[in-house]
MARRONU-888325 format. One record per residue (C-alpha): x, y, z; residue in three letters; chain; residue number from 1. Coordinates in steps of 0.5 Angstrom, whole numbers. Layout:
BEGIN
+-------+-------+-------+---------+--------+-----+
:    xx :    yy :    zz : residuo : cadena : num :
+-------+-------+-------+---------+--------+-----+
:     X :     Y :     Z :     Ala :      A : NUM :
...
+-------+-------+-------+---------+--------+-----+
! end
This chain:
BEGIN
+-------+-------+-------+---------+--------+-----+
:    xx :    yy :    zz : residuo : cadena : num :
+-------+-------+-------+---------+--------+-----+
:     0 :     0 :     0 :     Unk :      A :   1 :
:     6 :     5 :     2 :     Unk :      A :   2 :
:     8 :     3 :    -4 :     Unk :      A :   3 :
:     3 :     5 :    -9 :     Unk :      A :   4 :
:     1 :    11 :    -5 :     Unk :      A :   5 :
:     9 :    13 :    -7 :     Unk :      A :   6 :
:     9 :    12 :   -13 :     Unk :      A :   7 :
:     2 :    16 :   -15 :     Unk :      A :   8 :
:     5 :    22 :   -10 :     Unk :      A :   9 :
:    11 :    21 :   -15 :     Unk :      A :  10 :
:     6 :    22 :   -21 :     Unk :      A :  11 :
:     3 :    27 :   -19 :     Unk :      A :  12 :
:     9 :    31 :   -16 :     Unk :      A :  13 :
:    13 :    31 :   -23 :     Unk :      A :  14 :
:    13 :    36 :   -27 :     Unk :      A :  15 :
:     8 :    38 :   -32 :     Unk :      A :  16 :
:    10 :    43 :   -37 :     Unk :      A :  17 :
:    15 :    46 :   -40 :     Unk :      A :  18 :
:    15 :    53 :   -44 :     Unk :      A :  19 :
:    16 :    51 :   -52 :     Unk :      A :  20 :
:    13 :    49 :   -58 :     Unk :      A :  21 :
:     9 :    43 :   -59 :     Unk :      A :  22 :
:     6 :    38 :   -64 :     Unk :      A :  23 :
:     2 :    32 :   -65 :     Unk :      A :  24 :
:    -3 :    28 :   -69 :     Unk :      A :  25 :
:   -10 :    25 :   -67 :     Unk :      A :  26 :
:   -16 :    21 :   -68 :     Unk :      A :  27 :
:   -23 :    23 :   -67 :     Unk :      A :  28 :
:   -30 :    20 :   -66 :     Unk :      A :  29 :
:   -36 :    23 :   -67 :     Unk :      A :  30 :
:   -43 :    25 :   -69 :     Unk :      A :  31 :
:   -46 :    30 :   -74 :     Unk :      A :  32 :
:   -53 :    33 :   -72 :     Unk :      A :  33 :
:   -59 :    38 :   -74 :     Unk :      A :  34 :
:   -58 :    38 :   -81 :     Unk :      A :  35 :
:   -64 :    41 :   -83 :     Unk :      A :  36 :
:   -63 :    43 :   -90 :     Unk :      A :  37 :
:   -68 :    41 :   -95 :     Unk :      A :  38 :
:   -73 :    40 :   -90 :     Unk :      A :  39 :
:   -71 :    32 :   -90 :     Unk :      A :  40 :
:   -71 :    29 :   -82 :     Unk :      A :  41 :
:   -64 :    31 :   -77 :     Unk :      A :  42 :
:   -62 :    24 :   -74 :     Unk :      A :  43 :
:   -55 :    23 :   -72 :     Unk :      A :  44 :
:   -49 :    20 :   -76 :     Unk :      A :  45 :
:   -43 :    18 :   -73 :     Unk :      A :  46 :
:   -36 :    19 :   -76 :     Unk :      A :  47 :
:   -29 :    18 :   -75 :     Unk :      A :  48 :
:   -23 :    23 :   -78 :     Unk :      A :  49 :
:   -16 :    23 :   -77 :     Unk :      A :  50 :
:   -12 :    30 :   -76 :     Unk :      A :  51 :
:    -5 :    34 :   -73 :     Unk :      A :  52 :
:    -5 :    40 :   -69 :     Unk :      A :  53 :
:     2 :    44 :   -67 :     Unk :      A :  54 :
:     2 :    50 :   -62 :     Unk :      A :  55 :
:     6 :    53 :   -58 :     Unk :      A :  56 :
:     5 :    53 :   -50 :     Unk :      A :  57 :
:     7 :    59 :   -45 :     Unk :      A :  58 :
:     6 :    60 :   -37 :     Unk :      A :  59 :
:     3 :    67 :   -35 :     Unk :      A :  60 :
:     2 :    66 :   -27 :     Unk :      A :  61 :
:    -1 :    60 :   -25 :     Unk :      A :  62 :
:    -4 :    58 :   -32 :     Unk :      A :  63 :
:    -1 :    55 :   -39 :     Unk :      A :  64 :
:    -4 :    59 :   -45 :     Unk :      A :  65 :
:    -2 :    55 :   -52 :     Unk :      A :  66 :
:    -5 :    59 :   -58 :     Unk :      A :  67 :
:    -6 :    53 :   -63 :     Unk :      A :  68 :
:    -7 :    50 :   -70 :     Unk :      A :  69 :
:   -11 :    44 :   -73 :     Unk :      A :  70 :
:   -12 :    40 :   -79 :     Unk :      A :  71 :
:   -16 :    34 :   -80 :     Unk :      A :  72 :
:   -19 :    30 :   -86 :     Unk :      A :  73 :
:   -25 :    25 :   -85 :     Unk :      A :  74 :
:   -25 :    18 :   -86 :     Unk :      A :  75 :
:   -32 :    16 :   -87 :     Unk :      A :  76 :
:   -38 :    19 :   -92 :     Unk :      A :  77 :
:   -44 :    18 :   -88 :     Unk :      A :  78 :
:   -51 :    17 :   -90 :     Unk :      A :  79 :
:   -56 :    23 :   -88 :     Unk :      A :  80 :
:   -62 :    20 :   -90 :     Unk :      A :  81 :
:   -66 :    16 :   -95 :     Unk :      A :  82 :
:   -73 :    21 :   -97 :     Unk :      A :  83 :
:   -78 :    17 :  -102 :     Unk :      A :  84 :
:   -80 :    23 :  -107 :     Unk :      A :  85 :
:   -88 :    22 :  -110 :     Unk :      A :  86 :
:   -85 :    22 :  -117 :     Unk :      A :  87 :
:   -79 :    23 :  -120 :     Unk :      A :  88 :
:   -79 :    28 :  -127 :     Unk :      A :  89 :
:   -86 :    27 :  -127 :     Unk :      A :  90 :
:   -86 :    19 :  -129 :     Unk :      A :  91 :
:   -85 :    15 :  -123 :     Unk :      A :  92 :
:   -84 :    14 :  -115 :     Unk :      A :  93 :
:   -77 :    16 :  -113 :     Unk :      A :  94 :
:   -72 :    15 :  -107 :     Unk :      A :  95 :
:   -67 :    20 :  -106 :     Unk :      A :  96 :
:   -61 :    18 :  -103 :     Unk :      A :  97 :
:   -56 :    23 :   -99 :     Unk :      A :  98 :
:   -49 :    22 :   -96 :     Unk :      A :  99 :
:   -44 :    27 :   -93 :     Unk :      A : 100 :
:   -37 :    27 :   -92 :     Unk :      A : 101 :
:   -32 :    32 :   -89 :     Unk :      A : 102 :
:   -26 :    32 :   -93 :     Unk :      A : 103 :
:   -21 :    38 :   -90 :     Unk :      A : 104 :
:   -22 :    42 :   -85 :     Unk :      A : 105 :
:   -17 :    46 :   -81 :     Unk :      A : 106 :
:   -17 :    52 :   -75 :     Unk :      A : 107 :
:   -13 :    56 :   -70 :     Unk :      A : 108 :
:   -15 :    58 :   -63 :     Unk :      A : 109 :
:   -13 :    58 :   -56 :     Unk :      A : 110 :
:   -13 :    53 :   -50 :     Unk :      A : 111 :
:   -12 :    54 :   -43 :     Unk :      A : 112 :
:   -10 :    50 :   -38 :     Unk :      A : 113 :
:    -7 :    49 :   -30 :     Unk :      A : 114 :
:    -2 :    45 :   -29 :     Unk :      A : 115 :
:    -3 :    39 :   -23 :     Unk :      A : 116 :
:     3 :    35 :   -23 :     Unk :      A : 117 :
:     3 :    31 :   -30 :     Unk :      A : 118 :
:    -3 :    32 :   -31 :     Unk :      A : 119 :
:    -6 :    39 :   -34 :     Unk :      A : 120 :
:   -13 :    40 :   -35 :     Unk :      A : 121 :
:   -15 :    45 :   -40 :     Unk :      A : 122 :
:   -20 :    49 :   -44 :     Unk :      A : 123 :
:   -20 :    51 :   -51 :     Unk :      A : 124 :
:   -23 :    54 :   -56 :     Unk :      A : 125 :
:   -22 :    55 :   -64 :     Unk :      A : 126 :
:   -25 :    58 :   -71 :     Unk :      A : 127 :
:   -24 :    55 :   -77 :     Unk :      A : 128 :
:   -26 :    53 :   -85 :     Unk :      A : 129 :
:   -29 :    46 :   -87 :     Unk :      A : 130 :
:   -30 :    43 :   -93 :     Unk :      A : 131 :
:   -36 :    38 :   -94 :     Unk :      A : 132 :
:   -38 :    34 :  -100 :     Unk :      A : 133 :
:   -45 :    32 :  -102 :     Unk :      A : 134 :
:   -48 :    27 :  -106 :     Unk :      A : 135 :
:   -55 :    25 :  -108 :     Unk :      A : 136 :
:   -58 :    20 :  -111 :     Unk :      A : 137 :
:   -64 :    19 :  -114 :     Unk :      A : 138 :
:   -66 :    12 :  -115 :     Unk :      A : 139 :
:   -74 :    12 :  -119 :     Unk :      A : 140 :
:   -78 :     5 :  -119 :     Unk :      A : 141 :
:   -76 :     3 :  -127 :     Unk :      A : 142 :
:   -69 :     3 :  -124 :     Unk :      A : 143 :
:   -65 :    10 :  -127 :     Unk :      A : 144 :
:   -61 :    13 :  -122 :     Unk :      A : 145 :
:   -59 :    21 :  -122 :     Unk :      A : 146 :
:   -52 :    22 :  -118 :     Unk :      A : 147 :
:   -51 :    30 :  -117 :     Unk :      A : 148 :
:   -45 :    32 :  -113 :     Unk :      A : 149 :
:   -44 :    39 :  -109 :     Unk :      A : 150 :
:   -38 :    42 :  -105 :     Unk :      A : 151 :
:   -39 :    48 :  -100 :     Unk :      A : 152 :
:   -34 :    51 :   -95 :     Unk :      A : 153 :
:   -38 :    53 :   -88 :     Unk :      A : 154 :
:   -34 :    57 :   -82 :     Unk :      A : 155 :
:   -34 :    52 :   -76 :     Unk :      A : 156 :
:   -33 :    54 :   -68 :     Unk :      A : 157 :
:   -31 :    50 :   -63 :     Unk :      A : 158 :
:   -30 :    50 :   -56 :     Unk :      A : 159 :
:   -28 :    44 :   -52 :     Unk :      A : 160 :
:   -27 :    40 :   -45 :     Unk :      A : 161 :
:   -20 :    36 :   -44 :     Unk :      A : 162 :
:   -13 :    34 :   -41 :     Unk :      A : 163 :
:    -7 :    33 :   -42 :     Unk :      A : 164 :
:    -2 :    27 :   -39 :     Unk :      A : 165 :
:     5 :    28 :   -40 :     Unk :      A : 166 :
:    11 :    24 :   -40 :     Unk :      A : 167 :
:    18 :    28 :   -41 :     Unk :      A : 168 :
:    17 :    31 :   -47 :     Unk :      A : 169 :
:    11 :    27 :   -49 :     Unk :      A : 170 :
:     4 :    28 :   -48 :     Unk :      A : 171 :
:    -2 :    25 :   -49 :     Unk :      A : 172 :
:    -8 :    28 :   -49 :     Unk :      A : 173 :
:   -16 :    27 :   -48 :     Unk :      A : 174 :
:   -22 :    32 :   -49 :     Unk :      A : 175 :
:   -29 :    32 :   -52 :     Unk :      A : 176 :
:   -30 :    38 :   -57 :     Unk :      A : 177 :
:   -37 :    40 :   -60 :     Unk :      A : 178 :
:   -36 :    45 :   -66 :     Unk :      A : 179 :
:   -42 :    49 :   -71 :     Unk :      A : 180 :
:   -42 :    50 :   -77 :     Unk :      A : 181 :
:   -45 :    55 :   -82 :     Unk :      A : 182 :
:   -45 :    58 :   -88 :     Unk :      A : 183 :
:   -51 :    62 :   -92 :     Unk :      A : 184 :
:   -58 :    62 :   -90 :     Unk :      A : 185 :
:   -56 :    54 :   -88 :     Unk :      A : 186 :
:   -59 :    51 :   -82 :     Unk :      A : 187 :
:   -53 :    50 :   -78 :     Unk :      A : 188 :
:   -49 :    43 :   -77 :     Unk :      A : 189 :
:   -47 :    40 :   -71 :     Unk :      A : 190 :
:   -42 :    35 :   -69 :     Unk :      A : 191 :
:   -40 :    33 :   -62 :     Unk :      A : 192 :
:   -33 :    29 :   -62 :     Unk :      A : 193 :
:   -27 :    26 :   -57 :     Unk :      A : 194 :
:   -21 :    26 :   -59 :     Unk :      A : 195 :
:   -15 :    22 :   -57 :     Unk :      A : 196 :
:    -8 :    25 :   -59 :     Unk :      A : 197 :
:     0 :    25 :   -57 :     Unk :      A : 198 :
:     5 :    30 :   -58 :     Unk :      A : 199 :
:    12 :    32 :   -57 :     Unk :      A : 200 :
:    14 :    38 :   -54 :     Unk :      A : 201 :
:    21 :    42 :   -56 :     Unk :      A : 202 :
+-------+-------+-------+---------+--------+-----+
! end
């Protein structure tokens, strides 16, 4: 027991953070929600990206304040929804068919933290661009489909919730992160995600 208590005393007495630049790559899981456009129904669809970030970290009093900057591409295409359409040019019954899938977005924002030995809670938050590409399908009952693609860049806002372990010159990191996207007259998308990353500080 004496043992234990000595080694997470050791843990969380280390050193937490030294000033310096930082960069680190990351995997996120998440779901897309309320995309309201078309007037089509807003269920939630979960997807997966890959990404890295870079920044540099400084101490003021009893704080870290790390201005930093990400990119990240989606790994999956995700299907909104399928919608049954009443005629399709006029002639036959039709579904209409819709996916979405983030293929870039990158941002820059700040997090702030509190160093606690090792570990180094934190909050953040970030603006960025995202670009999403669109199909829809439209499939009648004698069999012909119509395939048509869009492209469109929104803003995206991000506020997130996390911790970092670290270990040396290395840390791993955990947070949960909600961002907004908006663009136009569209309703907005929304996207809750956790994100598991590592890096390296210099």
């Amino acid at each position: 027991m004496k043992a234990l208590i000595s080694v997470v005393a050791a843990l969380v007495a280390s050193p937490a953070f030294a000033d310096g630049a930082y960069i680190g790559g990351f995997g996120s899981f998440g779901s897309y929600q309320a995309l309201g456009w078309r007037g089509g129904p807003n269920p939630q669809r979960s997807s997966t990206m890959l990404g890295g970030f870079a920044g540099y970290g400084f101490q003021a009093g009893g704080l870290i304040i790390s201005p930093e900057a990400r990119l990240h591409v989606g790994t999956n295409r995700q299907t909104q929804y399928d919608e049954n359409i009443p005629g399709f040019f006029g002639i036959r019954p039709a579904i209409y068919h819709y996916t979405l899938k983030e293929n870039l977005g990158a941002s820059a924002g700040v997090n702030v933290g509190a160093p606690l030995g090792r570990f180094t809670p934190y909050v953040g938050a970030s603006i960025g661009r995202s670009k999403f590409k669109f199909n829809s399908i439209y499939t009648n009952s004698g069999g012909y489909q119509l395939l048509l693609e869009d492209r469109y860049s929104f803003t995206n806002y991000s506020v997130r919730l996390g911790t970092e372990y670290n270990i040396d010159s290395y840390f791993l990191r955990a947070e949960i992160q909600h961002r907004w996207f908006r663009t136009g007259g569209w309703d907005p998308i929304h996207k809750t995600e956790a994100n598991i990353g590592l890096g390296v500080r210099f």
